[in-house]
LOKOLVO-206219 format. One line per field, with one value per residue (C-alpha): residue in one letter; x, y, z. Coordinates in Angstrom, 3 decimals, always signed. Example, Ala and Ser with C-alpha at 12.3 -4.5 7.8 and 13.67 -1.06 7.14 Angstrom:
doba: c(a; s) .
px: c(+12.300; +13.670) .
py: c(-4.500; -1.060) .
pz: c(+7.800; +7.140) .
***
This chain:
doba: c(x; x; x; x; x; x; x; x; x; x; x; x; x; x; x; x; x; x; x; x; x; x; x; x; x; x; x; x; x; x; x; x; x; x; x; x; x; x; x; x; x; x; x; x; x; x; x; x; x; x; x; x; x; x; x; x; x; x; x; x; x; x; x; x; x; x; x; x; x; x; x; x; x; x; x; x; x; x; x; x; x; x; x; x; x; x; x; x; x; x; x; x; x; x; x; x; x; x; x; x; x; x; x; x; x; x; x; x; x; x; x; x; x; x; x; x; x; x; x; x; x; x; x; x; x; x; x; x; x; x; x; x; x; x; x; x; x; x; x; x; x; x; x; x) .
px: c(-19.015; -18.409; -19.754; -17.364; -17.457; -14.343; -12.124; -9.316; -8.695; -9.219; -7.504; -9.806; -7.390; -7.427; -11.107; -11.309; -9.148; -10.574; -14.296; -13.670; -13.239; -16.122; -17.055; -17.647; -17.585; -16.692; -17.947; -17.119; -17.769; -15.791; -17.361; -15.222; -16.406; -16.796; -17.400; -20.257; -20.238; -16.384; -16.720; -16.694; -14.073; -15.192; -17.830; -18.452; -20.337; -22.074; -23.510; -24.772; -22.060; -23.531; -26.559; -25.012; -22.913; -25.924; -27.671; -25.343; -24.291; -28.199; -28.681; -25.341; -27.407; -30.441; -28.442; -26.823; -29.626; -31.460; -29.063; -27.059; -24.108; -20.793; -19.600; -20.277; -18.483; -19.197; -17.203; -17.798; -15.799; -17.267; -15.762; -14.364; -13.552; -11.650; -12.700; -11.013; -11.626; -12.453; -15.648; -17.274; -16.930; -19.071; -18.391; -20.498; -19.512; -21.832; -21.350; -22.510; -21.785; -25.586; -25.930; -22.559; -23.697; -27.259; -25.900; -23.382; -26.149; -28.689; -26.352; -25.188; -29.206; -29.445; -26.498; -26.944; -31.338; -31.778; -28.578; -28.030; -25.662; -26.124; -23.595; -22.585; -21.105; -18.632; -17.189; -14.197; -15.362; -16.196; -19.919; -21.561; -25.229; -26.521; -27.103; -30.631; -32.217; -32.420; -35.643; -33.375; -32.390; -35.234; -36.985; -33.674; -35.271; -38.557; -36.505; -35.667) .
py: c(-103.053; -99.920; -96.438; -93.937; -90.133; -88.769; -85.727; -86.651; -86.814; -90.585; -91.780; -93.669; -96.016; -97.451; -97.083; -99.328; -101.609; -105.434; -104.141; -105.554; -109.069; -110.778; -108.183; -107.782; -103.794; -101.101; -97.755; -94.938; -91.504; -88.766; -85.252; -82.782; -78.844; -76.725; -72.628; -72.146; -68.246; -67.027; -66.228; -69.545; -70.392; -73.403; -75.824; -76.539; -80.197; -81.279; -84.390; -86.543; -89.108; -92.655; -91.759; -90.633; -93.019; -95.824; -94.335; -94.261; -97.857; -99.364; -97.137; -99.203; -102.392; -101.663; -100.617; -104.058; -105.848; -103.924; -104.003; -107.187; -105.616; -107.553; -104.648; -100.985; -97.837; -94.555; -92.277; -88.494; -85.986; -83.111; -79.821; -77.473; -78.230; -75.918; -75.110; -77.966; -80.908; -83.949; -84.257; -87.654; -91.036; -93.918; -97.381; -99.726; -103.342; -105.651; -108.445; -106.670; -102.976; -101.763; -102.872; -100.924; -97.622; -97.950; -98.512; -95.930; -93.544; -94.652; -94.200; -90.639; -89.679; -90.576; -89.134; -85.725; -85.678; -87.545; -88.503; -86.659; -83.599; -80.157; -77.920; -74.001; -71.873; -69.593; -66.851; -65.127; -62.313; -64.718; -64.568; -67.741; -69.566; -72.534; -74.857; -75.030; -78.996; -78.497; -79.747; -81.343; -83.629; -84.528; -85.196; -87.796; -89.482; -90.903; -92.601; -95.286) .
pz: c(+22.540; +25.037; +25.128; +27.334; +27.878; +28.785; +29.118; +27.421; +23.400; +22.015; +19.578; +16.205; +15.469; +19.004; +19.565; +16.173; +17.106; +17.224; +16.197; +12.837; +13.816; +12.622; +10.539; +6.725; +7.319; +10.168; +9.688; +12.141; +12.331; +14.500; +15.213; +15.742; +17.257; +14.105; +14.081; +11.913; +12.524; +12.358; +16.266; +18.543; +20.252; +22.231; +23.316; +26.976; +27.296; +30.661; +31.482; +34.405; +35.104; +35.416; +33.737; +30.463; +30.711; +31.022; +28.185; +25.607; +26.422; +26.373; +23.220; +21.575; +22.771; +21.043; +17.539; +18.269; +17.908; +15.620; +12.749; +13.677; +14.743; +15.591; +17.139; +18.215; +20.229; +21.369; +22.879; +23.761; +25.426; +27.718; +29.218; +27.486; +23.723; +21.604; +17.778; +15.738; +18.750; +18.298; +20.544; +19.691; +17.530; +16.955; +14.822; +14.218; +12.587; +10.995; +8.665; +5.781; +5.001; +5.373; +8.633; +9.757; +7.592; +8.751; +12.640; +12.584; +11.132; +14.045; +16.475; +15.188; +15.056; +18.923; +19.595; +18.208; +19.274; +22.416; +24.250; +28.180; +27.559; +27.274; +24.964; +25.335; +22.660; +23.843; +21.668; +21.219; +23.753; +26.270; +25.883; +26.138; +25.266; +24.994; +22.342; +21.554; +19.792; +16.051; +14.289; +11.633; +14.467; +15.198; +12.042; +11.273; +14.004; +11.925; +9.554; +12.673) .
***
């Protein structure tokens, strides 16, 4: 059970390595940096370290005990991420497969509404802006 944000590419099959033991299921989900408009060329991520780092980690605690979980990772990347990247994974493993789907999809609702980093587009000109919260990321929220 670790949460990480990093620089550097991960690689799933490592970060799933050894999650399943005890598990019935392990569910993961990777994000990778998609252009929605036919003009982005990258994502820039900041974050605080240590706090970002402390709040992704006590969030995996709390989806722990809330759905049971043997198991659970997160791991982000920040800078500068090209379309195409990989930018973020979490698994979750549980003895039975709602509890991984239903802690994965927690996880991925945090992640996305409420965890510490802030995200610029920047387009093929160069131009950048942030990346404002989305009400449908909120409203996923209420289901927890």
């Amino acid at each position: 059970m670790s949460a990480r944000v990093q620089t550097a590419p991960f690689v799933l099959a490592d970060e799933l390595a050894g999650l399943e033991a005890g598990a019935g299921a392990l569910v993961s989900f990777t994000g990778i940096v998609r252009d929605d408009s036919g003009r982005l060329e990258a994502l820039e991520i900041e974050h605080y370290p240590g706090m970002t780092e402390r709040a992704l980690a006590d969030y995996g605690a709390e989806a722990a005990r809330r759905f049971q979980l043997t198991g659970w990772r997160i791991v982000h990347r920040f800078g500068r991420l090209p379309v195409g990247a990989e930018i973020m994974m979490v698994a979750a493993a549980a003895r039975h497969r709602h509890a991984a789907f239903d802690g994965a999809a927690y996880l991925m609702d945090w992640l996305k509404s409420r965890a510490p980093f802030w995200k610029r587009e920047i387009d093929v000109g160069g131009a950048a802006r942030w990346v404002e919260a989305k009400d449908s990321d909120e409203a996923a929220l209420t289901r927890w």
